[in-house]
VEXGURO-335035 format. One record per atom (N, C-alpha, C): atom name; x, y, z. Coordinates in Angstrom, 1 decimal. Example, Ala and Ser with C-alpha at 12.3 -4.5 7.8 and 13.67 -1.06 7.14 Angstrom:
VEXGURO-335035
atom=N | c1=13.2 | c2=-5.7 | c3=7.8;
atom=CA | c1=12.3 | c2=-4.5 | c3=7.8;
atom=C | c1=13.2 | c2=-3.3 | c3=7.8;
atom=N | c1=12.8 | c2=-2.2 | c3=7.1;
atom=CA | c1=13.7 | c2=-1.1 | c3=7.1;
atom=C | c1=12.9 | c2=0.0 | c3=7.9;
//
This chain:
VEXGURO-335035
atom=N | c1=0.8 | c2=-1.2 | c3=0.0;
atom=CA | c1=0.0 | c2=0.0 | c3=0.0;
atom=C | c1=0.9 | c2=1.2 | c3=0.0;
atom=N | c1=0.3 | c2=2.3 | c3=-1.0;
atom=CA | c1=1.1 | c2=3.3 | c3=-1.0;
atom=C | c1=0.6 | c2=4.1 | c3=-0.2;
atom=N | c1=1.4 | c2=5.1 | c3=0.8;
atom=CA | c1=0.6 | c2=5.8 | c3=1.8;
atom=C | c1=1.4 | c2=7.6 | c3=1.6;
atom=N | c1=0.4 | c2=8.1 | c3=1.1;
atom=CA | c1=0.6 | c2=9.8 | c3=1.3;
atom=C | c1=0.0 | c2=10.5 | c3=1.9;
atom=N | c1=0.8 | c2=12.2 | c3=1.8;
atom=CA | c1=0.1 | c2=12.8 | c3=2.7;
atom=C | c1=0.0 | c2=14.0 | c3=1.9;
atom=N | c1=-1.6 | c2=14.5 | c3=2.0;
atom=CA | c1=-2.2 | c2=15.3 | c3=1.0;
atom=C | c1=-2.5 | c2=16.3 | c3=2.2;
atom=N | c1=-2.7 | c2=17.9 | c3=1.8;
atom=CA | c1=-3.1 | c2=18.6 | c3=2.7;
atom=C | c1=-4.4 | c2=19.5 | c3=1.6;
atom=N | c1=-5.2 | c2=20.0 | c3=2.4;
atom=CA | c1=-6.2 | c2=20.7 | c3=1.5;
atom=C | c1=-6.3 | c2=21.0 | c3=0.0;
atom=N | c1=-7.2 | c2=21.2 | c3=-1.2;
atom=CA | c1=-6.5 | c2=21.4 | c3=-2.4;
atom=C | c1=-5.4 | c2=20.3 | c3=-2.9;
atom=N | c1=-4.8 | c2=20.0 | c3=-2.3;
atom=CA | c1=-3.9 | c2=18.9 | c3=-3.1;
atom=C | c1=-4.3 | c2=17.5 | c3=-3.8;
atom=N | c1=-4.1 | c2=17.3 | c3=-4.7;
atom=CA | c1=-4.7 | c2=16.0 | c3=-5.2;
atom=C | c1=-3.3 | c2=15.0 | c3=-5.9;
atom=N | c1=-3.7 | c2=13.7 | c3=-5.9;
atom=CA | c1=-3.0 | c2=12.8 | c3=-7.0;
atom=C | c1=-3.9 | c2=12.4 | c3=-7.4;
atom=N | c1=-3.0 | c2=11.7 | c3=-8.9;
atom=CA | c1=-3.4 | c2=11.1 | c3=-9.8;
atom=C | c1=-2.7 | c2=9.6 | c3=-9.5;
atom=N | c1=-4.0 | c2=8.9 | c3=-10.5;
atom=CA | c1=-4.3 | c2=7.1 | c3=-10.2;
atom=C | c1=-4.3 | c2=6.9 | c3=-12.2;
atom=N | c1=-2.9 | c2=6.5 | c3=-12.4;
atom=CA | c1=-2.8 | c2=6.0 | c3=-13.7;
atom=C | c1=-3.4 | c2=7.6 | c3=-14.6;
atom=N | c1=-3.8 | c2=7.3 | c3=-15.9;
atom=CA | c1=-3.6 | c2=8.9 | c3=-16.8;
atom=C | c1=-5.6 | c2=9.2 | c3=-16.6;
atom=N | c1=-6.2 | c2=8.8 | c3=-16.1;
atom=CA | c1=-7.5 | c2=9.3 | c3=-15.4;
atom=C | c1=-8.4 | c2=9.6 | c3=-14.9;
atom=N | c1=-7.4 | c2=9.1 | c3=-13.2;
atom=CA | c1=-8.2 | c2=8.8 | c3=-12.1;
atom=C | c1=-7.4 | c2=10.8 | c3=-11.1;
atom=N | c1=-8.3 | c2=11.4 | c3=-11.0;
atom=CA | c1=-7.8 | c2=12.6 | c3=-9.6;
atom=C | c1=-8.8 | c2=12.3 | c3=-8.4;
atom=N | c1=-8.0 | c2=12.4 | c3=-7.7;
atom=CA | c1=-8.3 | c2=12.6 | c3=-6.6;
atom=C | c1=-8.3 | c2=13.8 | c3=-5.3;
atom=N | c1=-8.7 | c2=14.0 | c3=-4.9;
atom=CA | c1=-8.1 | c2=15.6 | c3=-4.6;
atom=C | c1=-9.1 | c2=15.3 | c3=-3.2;
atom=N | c1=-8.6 | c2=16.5 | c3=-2.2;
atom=CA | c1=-8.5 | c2=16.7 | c3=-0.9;
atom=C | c1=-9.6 | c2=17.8 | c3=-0.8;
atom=N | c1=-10.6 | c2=17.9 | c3=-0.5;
atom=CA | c1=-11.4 | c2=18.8 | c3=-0.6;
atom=C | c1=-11.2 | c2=20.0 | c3=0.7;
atom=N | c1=-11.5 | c2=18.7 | c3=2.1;
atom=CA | c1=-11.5 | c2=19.4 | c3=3.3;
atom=C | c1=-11.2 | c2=18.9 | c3=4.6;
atom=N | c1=-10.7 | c2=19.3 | c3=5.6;
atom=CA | c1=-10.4 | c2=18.1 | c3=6.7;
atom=C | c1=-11.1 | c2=18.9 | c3=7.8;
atom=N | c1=-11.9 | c2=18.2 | c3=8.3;
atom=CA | c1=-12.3 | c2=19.1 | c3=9.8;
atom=C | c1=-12.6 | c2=18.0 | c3=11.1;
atom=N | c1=-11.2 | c2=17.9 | c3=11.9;
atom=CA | c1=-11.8 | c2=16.9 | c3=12.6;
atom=C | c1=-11.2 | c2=15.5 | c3=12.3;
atom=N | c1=-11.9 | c2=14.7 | c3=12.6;
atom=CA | c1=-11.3 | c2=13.3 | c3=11.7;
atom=C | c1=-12.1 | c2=13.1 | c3=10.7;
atom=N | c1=-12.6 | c2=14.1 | c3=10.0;
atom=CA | c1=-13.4 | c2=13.8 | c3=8.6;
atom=C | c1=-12.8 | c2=14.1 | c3=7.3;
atom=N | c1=-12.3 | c2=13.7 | c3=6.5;
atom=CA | c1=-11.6 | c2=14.4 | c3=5.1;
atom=C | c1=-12.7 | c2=14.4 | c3=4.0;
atom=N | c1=-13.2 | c2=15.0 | c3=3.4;
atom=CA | c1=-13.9 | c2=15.3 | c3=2.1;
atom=C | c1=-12.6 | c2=15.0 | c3=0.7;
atom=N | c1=-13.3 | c2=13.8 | c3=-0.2;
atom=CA | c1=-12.5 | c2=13.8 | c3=-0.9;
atom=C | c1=-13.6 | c2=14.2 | c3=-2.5;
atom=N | c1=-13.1 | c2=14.3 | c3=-3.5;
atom=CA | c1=-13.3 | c2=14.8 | c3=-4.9;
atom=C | c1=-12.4 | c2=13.3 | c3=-5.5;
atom=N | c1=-13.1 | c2=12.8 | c3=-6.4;
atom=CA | c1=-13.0 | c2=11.5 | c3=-7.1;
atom=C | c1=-13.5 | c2=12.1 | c3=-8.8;
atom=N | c1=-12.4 | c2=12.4 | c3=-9.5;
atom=CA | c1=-12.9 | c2=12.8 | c3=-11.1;
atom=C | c1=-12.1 | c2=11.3 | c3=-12.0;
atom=N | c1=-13.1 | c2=10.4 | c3=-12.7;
atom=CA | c1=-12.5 | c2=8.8 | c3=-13.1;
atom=C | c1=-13.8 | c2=9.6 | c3=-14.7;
atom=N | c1=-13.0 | c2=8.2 | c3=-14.7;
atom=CA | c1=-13.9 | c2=8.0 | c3=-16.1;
atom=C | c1=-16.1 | c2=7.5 | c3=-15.8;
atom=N | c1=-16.7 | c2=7.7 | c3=-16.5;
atom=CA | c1=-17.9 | c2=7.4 | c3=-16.3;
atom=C | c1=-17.9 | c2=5.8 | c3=-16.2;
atom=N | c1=-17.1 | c2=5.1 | c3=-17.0;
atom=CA | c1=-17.1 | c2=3.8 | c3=-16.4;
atom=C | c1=-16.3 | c2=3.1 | c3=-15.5;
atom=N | c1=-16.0 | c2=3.6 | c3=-14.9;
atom=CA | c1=-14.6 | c2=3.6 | c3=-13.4;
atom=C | c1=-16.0 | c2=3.4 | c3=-12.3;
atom=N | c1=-15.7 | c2=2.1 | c3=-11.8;
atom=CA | c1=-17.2 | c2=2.4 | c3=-10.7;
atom=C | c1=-16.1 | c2=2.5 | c3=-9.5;
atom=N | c1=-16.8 | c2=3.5 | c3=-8.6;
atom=CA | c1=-16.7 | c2=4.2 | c3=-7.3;
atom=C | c1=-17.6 | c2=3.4 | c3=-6.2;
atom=N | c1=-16.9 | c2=3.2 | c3=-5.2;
atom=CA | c1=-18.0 | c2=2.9 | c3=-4.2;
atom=C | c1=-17.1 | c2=2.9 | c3=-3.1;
atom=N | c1=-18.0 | c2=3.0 | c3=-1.7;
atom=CA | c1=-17.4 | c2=3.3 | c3=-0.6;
atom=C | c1=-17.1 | c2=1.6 | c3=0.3;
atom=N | c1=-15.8 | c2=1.4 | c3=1.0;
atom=CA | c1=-15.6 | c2=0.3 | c3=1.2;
atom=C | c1=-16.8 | c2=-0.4 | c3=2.6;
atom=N | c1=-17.8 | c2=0.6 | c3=2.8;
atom=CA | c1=-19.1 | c2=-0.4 | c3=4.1;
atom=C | c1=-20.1 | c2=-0.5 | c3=2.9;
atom=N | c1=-20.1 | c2=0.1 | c3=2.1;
atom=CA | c1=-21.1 | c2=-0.8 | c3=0.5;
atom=C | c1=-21.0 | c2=-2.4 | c3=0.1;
atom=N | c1=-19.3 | c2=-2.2 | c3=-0.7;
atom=CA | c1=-18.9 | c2=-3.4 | c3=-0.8;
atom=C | c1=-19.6 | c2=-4.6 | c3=0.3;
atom=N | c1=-19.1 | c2=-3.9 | c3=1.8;
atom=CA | c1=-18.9 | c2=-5.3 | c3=2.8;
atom=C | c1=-20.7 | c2=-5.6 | c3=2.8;
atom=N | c1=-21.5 | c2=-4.3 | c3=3.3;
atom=CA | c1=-23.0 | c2=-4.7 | c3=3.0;
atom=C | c1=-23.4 | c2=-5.5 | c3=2.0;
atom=N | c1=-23.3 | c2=-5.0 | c3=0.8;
atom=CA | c1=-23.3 | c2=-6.0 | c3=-0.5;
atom=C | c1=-23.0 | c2=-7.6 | c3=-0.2;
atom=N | c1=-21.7 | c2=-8.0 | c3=-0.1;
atom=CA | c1=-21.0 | c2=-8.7 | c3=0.6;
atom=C | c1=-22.1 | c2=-9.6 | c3=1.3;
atom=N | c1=-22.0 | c2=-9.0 | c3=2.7;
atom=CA | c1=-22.8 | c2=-9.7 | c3=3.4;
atom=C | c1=-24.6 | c2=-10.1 | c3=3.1;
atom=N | c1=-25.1 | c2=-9.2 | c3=1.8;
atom=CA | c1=-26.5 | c2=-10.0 | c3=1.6;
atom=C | c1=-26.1 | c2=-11.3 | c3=1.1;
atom=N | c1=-25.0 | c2=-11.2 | c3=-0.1;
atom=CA | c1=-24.8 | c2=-11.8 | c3=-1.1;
atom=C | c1=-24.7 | c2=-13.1 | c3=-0.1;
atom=N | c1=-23.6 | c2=-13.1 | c3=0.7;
atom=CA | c1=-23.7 | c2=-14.7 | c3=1.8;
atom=C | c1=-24.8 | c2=-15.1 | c3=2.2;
atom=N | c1=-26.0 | c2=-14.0 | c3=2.6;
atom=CA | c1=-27.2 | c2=-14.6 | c3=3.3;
atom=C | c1=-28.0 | c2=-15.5 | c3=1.4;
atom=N | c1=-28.0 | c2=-14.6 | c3=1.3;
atom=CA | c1=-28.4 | c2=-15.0 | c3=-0.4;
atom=C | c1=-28.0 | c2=-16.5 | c3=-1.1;
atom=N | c1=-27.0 | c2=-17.0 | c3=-0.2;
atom=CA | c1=-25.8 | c2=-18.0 | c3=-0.4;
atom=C | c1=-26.7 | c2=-19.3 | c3=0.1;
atom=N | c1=-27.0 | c2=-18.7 | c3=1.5;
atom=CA | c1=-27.5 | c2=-20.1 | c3=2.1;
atom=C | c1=-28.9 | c2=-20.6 | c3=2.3;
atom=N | c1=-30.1 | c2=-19.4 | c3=1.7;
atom=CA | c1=-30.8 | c2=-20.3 | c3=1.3;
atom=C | c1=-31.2 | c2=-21.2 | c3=0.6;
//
């Protein structure tokens, strides 16, 4: 894992068109800005694990 350190305004880039950028930090909250392609799906990682976890229930009936 690559680990940086971004302060407000500042963003990286993810291959030639993925940004990412730092919107705001207040607290232990950061606001981020995600600019990908329209077919780049985005999702937050307690989605996934929800998802995840129907799919198992879904599994064993």
């Amino acid at each position: 894992m690559l680990v940086l350190t971004r302060r407000e305004r500042q963003a990286i880039e993810i291959g030639y068109d993925i940004k990412v950028t730092v919107l705001s930090v207040r607290g232990n909250k950061v606001r981020i800005g995600i600019e990908a392609p329209g077919d780049c799906p985005i999702r937050r990682e307690e989605i996934i694990d929800i998802e995840a976890g129907a799919e198992a229930e879904l599994a064993l009936v």
